[in-house]
N, C-alpha and C positions, 0 to 999 in steps of 0.2 A: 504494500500500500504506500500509494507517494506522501510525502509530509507535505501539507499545505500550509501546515499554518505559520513558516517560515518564506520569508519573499525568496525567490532564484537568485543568484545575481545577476547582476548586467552581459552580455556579451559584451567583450573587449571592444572597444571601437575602431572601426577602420582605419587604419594609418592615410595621412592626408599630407601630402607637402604643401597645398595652398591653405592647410588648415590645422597648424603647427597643435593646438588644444585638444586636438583628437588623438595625437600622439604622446599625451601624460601618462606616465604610470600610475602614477598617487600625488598623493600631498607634497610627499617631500622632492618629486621629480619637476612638481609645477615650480616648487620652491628655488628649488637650485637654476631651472627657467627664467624665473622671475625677470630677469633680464629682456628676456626677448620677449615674455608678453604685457609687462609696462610701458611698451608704448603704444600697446593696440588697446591697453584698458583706457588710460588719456586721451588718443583718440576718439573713444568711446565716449568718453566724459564731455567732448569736445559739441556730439551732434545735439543740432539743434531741435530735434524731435524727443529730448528728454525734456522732464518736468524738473526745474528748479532743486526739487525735493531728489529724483534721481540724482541729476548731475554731479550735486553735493553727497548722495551717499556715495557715490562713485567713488568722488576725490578721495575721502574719506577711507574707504576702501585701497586706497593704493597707497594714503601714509599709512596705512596698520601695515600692507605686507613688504611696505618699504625697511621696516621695526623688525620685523620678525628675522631671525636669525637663526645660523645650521641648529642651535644648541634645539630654540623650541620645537625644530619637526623633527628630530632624531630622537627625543625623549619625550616627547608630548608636553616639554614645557616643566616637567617636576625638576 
C-alpha cells in the first residue's frame, strides 16, 4: 500500500543555461551563486509592474542574502 499521507518530492528540474535557477541544488548551492543571481533579483526589483510594497520586499530580500554567510547555510545558522 502506497503512503499518502506524506507529499512525493519534487522531480529534479531540468537543467537550463538560459535559466541558471533551474540548475540549484539546494540552499546552500543558490548560496555560494548568490553572485550570479543578485543581479537578476535587482533587476527584478527594478520592473515597473511591481507594487511599491513588492519592490521594497524585494530590496529587502537581497540585503538579508547579501548578510548571510558560508557559516549560516552549512550549519543552519547554530
Amino acid at each position: 500500500m502506497i503512503d499518502t499521507s506524506k507529499p512525493h518530492p519534487e522531480p529534479a528540474p531540468t537543467p537550463s543555461p538560459k535559466n541558471p535557477a533551474r540548475n540549484v541544488r539546494d540552499v546552500a548551492d543558490f548560496h555560494l551563486r548568490w553572485p550570479e543571481f543578485r543581479p537578476i533579483a535587482k533587476a527584478l526589483g527594478r520592473n515597473p509592474a511591481l507594487s511599491e510594497a513588492e519592490a521594497d520586499t524585494l530590496a529587502w530580500m537581497v540585503e538579508l542574502l547579501d548578510r548571510i554567510g558560508p557559516r549560516d547555510v552549512e550549519d543552519g545558522g547554530k
